[in-house]
GUDREN-796513 format. One record per residue (C-alpha): residue in three letters; x, y, z. Coordinates in steps of 0.5 Angstrom, whole numbers, plus 500, padded with zeros to 3 digits. Example, Ala and Ser with C-alpha at 12.3 -4.5 7.8 and 13.67 -1.06 7.14 Angstrom:
BEGIN
ALA525491516;SER527498514;
This chain:
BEGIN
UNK480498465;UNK484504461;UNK488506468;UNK490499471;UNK492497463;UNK496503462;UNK499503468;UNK501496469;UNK504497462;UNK508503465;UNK510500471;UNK513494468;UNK516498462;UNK524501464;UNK525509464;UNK517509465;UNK518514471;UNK517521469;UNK510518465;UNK508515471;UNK509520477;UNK506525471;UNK499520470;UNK499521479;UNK500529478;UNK493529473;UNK489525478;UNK492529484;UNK490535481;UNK484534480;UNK482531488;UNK485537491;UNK480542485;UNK475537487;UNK473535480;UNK475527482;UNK471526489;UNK475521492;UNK475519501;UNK482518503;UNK482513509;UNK487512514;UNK489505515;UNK492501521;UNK498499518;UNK499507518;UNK499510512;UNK493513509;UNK490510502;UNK487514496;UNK482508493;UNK484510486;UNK479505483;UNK477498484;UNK474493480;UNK472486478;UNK478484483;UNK483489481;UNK485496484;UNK489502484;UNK491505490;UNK495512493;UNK499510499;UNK501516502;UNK506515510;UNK507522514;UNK512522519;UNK506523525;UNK501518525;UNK505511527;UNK502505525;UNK497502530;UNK495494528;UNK491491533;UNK495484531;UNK502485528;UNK505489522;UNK507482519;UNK501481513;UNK500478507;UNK496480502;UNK490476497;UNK493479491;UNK499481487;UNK502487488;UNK506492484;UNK508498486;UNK512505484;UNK515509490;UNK513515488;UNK519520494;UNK521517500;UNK524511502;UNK520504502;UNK523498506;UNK519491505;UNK523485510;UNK520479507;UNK518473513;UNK518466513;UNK513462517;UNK512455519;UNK507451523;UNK509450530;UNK502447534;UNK506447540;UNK510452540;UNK508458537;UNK509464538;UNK503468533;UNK496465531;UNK495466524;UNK489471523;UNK484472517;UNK482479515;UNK477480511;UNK475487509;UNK469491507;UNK468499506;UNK468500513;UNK473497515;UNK476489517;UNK473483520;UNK479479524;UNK478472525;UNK483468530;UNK484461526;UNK487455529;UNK494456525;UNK500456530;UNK506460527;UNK513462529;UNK517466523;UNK524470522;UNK526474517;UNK529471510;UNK531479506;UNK529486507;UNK529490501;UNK530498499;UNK526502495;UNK527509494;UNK524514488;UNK523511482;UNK523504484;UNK519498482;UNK518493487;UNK512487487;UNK510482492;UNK507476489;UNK500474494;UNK500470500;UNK507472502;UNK508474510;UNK512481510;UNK513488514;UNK513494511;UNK516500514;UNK518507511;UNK524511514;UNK520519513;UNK515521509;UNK513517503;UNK508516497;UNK507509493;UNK502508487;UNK500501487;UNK497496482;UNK493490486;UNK490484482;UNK485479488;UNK487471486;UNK481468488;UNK480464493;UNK485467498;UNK484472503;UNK489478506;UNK493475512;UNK496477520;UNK500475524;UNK499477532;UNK498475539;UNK495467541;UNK491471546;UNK488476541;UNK480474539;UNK476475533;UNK474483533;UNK473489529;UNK477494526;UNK474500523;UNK477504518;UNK477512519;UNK475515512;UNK478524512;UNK473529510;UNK473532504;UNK477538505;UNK483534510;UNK483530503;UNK484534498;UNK489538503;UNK493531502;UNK492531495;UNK495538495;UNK501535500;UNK503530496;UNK502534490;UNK507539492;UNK512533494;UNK512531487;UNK513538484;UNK519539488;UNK523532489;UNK526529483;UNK528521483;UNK534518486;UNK537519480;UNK537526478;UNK534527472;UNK531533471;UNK526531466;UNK523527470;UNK520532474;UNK518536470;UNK513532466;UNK510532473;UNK510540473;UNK506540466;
């Protein structure tokens, strides 16, 4: 696994910006020539995903926001994922409110959902968990930072415009990917719409004409120009 290992050594390292949108730049690259075939999918919590590579529990993934597909879950936007996240906000700006769940069998207001995914698409099973839940933080990511999310803790992400992550995700075994919705919401199928190759190298050449053109927050010019290289 010489990608995940380089590039969780990249994004735990300080000043490891420029290596890392460089290393995003190549793999872009070579979707948009076709020489990696790759399919770009549209998730429901309204993004689209480049599965980078997957394997033995770990993976790598682009996230790629526009500003005309909102987000569209047949639960809620408040998640937890079964593994442990890291990721690196490539441009624009990321917003992760982090949610405090309790148990309330009498009065709760969302059911606790348990999703289960596969290359098609996400199995939702309504269990029996009663919750309700309130904001405890939110936190601002822009260009350049490095934010985590440990598994099994309930957030919503939200992005203010356009915006590209590169997120590194390793599975903790025995815990699964979780939704809050509604108590009146049944077990049902979510389909995950794939794009077709071109629309897919389009995106690539999209996010890669974004990174070409926008420098982190803190201005330094080399950053982007190890990304043009």
């Amino acid at each position: 696994m010489p990608a995940y290992t380089r590039l969780r050594s990249l994004l735990t390292s300080a000043g490891a910006t420029a290596e890392v949108r460089a290393w995003v730049h190549d793999y872009l690259a070579d979707v948009a020539a076709g020489v990696v075939e790759v399919v770009a999918v549209r998730h429901p919590l309204g993004f689209t995903c480049f599965p980078v590579w997957r394997q033995e529990g770990r993976g790598i993934c682009l996230h790629v926001w526009s500003t005309d597909r909102p987000a569209a879950p047949t639960t809620s936007m408040v998640h937890a994922h079964s593994w442990n996240l890291v990721s690196h906000v490539l441009y624009g700006t990321v917003v992760n409110e982090i949610i405090d769940v309790s148990a309330d069998s009498d009065a709760g207001t969302h059911r606790v959902f348990e999703v289960r995914s596969d290359t098609d698409g996400d199995t939702v099973h309504a269990t029996r968990r009663s919750v309700r839940y309130r904001s405890r933080s939110r936190e601002v990511f822009r260009d350049g930072d490095v934010y985590t999310l440990p598994h099994s803790e309930f957030h919503v992400t939200d992005v203010l415009s356009a915006a590209a992550t590169i997120v590194l995700g390793e599975h903790i075994p025995g815990e699964l990917d979780l939704s809050l919705g509604d108590p009146g919401t049944t077990d049902h199928r979510v389909e995950r719409t794939p794009h077709s190759s071109q629309r897919t190298r389009e995106l690539a050449e999209a996010v890669l004409a974004r990174l070409r053109t926008d420098c982190p927050a803190n201005g330094l010019e080399e950053r982007c120009d190890t990304a043009n290289s």
